[in-house]
C-alpha positions in Angstrom: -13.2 6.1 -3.4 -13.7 5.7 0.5 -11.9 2.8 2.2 -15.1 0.0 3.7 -14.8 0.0 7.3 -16.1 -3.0 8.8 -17.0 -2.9 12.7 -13.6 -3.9 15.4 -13.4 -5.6 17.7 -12.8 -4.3 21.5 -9.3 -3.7 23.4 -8.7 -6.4 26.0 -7.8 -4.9 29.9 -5.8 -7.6 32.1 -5.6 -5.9 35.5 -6.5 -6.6 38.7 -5.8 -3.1 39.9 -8.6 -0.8 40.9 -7.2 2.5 40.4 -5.5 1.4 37.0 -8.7 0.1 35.5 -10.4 3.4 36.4 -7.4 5.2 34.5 -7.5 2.8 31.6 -11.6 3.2 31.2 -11.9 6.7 31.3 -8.8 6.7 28.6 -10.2 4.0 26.1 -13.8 6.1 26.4 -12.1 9.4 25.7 -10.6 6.9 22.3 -14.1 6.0 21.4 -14.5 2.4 22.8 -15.0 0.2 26.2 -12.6 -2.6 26.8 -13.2 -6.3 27.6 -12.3 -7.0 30.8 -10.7 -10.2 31.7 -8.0 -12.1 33.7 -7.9 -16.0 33.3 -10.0 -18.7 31.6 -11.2 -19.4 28.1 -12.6 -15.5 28.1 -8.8 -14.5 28.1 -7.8 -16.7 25.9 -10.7 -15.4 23.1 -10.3 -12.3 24.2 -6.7 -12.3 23.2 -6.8 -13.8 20.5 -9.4 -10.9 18.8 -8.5 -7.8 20.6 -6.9 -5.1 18.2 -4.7 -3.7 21.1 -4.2 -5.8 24.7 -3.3 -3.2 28.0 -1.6 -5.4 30.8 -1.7 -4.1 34.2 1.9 -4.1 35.5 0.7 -6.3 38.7 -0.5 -8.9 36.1 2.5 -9.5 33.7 3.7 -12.0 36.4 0.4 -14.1 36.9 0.6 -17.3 35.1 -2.5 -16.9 33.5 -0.6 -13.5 31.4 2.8 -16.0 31.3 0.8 -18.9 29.5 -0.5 -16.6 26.3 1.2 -17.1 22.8 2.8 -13.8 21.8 1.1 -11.4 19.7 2.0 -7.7 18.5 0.3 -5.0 20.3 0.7 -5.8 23.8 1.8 -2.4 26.3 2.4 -2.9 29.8 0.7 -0.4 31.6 1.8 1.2 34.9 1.9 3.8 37.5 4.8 3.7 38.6 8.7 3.2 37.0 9.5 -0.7 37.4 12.0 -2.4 38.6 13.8 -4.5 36.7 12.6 -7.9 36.9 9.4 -6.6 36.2 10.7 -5.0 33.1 12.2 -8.5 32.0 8.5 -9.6 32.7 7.0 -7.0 29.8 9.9 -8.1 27.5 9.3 -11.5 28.3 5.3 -11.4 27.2 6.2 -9.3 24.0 5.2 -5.9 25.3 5.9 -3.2 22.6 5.9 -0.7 25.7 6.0 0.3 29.4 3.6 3.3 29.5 3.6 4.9 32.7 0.7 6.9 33.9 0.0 9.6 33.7 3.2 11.1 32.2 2.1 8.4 28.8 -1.6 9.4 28.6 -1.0 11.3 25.3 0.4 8.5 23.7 -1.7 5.9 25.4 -4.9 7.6 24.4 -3.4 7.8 20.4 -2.3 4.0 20.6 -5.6 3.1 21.8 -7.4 5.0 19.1 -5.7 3.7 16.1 -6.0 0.2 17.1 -9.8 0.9 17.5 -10.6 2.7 14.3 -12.6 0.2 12.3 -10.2 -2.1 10.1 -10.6 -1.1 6.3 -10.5 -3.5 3.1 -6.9 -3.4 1.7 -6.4 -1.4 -1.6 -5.8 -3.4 -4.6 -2.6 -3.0 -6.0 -1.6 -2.5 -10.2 1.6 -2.7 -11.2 2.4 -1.2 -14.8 5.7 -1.9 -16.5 7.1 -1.6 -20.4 8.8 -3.9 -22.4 11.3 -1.3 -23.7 11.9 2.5 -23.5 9.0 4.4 -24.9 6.1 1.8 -24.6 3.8 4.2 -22.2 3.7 2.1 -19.5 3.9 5.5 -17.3 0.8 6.9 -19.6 -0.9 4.1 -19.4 -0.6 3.9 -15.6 -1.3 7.1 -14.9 -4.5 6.8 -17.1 -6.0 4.4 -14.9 -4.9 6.0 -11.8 -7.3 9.0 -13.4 -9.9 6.5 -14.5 -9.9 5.2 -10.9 -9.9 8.6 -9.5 -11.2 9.9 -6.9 -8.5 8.0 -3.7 -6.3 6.4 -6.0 -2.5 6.8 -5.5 -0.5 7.0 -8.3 3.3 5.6 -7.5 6.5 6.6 -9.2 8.7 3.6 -9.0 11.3 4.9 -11.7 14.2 7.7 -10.7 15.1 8.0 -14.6 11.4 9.4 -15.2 11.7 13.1 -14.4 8.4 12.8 -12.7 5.1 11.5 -13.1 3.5 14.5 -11.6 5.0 16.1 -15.2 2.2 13.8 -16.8 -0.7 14.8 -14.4 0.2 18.7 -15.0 0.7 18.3 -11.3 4.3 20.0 -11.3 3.5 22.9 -9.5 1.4 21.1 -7.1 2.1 21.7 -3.9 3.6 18.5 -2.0 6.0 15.9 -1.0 7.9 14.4 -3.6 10.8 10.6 -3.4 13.5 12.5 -2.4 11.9 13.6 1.0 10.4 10.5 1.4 13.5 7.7 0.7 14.1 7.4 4.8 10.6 5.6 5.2 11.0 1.8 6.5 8.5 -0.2 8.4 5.2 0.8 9.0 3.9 4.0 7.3 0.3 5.7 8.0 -1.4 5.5 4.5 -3.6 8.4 5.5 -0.6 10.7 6.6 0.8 10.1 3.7 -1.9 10.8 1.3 -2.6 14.3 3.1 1.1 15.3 2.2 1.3 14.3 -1.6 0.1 16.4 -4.3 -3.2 16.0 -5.9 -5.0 16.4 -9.4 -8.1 15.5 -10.5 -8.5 13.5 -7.7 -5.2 11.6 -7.9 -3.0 11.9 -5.3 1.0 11.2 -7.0 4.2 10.1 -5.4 6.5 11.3 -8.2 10.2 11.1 -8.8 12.6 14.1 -8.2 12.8 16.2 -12.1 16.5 17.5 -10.5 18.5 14.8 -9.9 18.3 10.9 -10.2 17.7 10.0 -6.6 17.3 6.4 -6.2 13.8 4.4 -4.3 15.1 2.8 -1.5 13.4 -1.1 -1.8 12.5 -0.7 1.7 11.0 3.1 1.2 8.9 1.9 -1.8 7.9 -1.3 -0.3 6.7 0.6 2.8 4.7 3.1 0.9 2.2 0.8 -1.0 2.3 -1.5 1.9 1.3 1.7 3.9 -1.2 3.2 1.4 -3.3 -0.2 0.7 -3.4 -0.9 4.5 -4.9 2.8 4.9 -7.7 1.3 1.8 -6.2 3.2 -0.9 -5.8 1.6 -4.1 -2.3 1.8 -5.5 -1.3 2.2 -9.2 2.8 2.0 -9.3 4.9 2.6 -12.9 7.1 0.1 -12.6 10.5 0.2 -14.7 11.8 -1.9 -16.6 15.1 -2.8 -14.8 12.5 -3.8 -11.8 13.7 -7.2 -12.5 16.5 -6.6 -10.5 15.3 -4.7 -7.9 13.7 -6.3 -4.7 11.6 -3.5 -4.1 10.0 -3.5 -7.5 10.0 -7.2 -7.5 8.1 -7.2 -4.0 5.3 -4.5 -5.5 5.5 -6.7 -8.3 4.8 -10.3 -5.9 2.1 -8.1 -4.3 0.0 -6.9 -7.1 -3.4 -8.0 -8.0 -2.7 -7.6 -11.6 0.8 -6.7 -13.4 0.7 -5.7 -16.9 3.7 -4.9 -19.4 3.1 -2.6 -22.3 4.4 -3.8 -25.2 5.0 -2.0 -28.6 3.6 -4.4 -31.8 7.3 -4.8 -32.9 9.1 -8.0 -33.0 12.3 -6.7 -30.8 9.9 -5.3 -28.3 8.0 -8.6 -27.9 11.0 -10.5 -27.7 12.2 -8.5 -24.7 9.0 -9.2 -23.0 9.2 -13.2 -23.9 12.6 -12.8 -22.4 11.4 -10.4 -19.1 8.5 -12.8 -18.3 10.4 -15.8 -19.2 13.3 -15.1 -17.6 13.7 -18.1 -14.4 12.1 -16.6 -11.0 10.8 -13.7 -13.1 8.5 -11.1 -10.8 6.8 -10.5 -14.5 6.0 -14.1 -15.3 2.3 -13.9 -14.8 2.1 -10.1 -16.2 -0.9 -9.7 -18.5 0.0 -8.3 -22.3 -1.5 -4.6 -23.3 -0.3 -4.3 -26.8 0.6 -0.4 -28.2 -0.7 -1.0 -32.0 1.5 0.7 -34.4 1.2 0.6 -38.5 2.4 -2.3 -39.9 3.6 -3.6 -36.6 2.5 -7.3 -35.2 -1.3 -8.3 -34.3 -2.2 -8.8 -30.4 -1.9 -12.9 -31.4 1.1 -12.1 -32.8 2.5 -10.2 -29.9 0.8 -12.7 -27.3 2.1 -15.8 -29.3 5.9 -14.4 -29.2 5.4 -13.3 -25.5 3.3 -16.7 -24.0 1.3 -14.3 -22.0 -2.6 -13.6 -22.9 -3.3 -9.5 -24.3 -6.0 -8.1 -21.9 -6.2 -5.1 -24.7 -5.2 -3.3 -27.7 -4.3 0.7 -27.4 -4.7 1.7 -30.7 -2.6 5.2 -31.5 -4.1 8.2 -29.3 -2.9 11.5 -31.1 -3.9 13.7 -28.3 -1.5 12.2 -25.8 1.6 14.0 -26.7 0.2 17.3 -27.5 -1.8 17.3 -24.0 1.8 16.4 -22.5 3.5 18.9 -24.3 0.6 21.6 -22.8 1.2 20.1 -19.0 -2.2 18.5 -19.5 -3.3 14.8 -17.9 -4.4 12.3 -20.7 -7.7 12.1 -22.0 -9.5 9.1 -20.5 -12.9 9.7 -22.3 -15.1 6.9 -23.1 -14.0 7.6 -26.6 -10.9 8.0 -26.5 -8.9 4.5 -27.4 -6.3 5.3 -24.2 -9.2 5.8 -22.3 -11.3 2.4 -23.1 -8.1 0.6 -22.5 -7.3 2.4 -18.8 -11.2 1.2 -18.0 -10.4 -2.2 -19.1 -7.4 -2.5 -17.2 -9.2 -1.0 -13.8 -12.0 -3.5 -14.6 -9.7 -6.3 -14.5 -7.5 -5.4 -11.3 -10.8 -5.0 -9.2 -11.8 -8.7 -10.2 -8.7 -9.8 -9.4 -8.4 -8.2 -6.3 -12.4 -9.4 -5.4 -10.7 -12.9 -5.9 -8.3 -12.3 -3.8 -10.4 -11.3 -0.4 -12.9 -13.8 -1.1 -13.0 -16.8 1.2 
């Protein structure tokens, strides 16, 4: 699935200086784009206001037509020369992320300016899968409609105690980085460097958990991931576990999510725990939605939805070719036929409406 690009607007060039502006045009044509030009008046002000990345000649930062705009992120003072200090204070003052000085910066000047021009992409919608209790499958279930969804879907191991989603893919051998490389990440992440490093089967690309050794998700590691990956367009699928009720990273991805659903065996204990996970006050599973693992003689979807308070979006009746395809290293069978497979193309069907809702107006 290809991210939709829509068109972007230009970079905005405040300088005065004739020799500058000739550096920073040929530059912003070698990223791809022409700049609007501008230096006071309501065309500044627009042009401000919409431009994706704003270059500031270093002989403008003082003008009090530069002085008298609101801050904004991605603002760099451009110069030719080192400054002296007061102009530095000056770029600090107008919220400059950086002083790039020509042409020792050009590199980096010339790689801002193209990924601030590359047209902006719709924002990935976001699942979030979880279980009620050990052993529901919410990390089959999850990885089912990461497969369903496939191709550009990210599939997102939020649990250390799991030995490993890519175990469930057959992606175990895959070649590719897995959490415990990636627990230093914070801030902003580039979705699309990230997808070209993780492994990939049958189309899904998989962020999976270390089958060593428990190593722990940083909350700010997992939060920037998905943030990073459904900025880049990706949708995200992430296997929640079940002690993500006290974790603020799991509770962000849970806030975030388009749609969360809890798996939850048809067995009175196991519907009880979810009555008590989504009831519980400030809850991030309070407005999960209920698929129900059917088991012989176990509780009806009503049953289950009337012990819980949430609504049952679907039923998985038993799938006896899950465990032997696990045993064998092989992903889940998401035919049309298959009762795992209906279900994983119910669930997608519902987190893409409620991610349309979402970006409407």
């Amino acid at each position: 699935m290809s991210a939709l690009r829509t068109p972007a607007a230009r970079p905005l060039v405040i300088s005065t200086d004739e020799y500058l502006l000739d550096d920073l045009l040929r530059l912003l044509a070698a990223a791809g784009t022409e700049p609007e030009l501008a230096t006071g008046g309501p065309a500044l002000r627009r042009a401000h206001r919409h431009a994706p990345l704003v270059l500031v000649g270093a002989e403008a930062v003082g003008s009090a037509a530069v002085r008298s705009l609101p801050r904004r992120p991605g603002v760099v003072v451009v110069a030719a020369r080192e400054l002296p200090p007061e102009e530095w204070a000056g770029a600090v003052e107008i919220g400059a992320e950086r002083v790039a000085l020509l042409p020792g910066d050009e590199s980096w000047l010339l790689s801002r300016a193209a990924a601030a021009v590359r047209s902006p992409v719709d924002r990935g919608w976001l699942l979030a899968v979880g279980g009620s209790c050990g052993g529901a499958g919410a990390s089959t279930l999850a990885t089912a409609v990461a497969l369903s969804a496939a191709p550009g879907v990210v599939l997102v191991d939020a649990d250390p105690w799991a030995a490993g989603l890519d175990l469930l893919l057959g992606a175990e051998r895959a070649e590719g980085l897995r959490w415990p490389e990636l627990t230093g990440l914070r801030g902003r992440v580039s979705g699309d460097a990230l997808l070209a490093a993780l492994p990939e089967v049958a189309g899904v690309h998989v962020l999976a958990a270390s089958r060593s050794a428990v190593v722990p998700v940083p909350d700010e590691a997992l939060v920037a991931v998905v943030d990073g990956l459904r900025s880049g367009g990706w949708p995200v699928v992430v296997d929640v576990p079940r002690t993500g009720n006290g974790s603020d990273g799991a509770a962000s991805v849970l806030a975030a999510a388009d749609l969360a659903v809890l798996v939850v065996p048809a067995r009175l204990r196991a519907a009880t725990a979810a009555r008590l996970l989504v009831g519980s006050p400030g809850s991030p599973w309070s407005d999960a939605q209920l698929v129900v693992a059917g088991l012989p003689g176990g509780l009806s979807a009503r049953e289950v939805a009337d012990v819980v308070g949430r609504p049952v979006l679907a039923e998985l009746g038993h799938d006896r070719s899950v465990v032997p395809r696990g045993e064998r290293g092989e992903p889940p069978s998401v035919s049309p036929r298959s009762p795992l497979g209906r279900v994983a193309r119910r669930v997608l069907g519902a987190v893409r409406s409620a991610a349309r809702e979402t970006s409407s107006p």
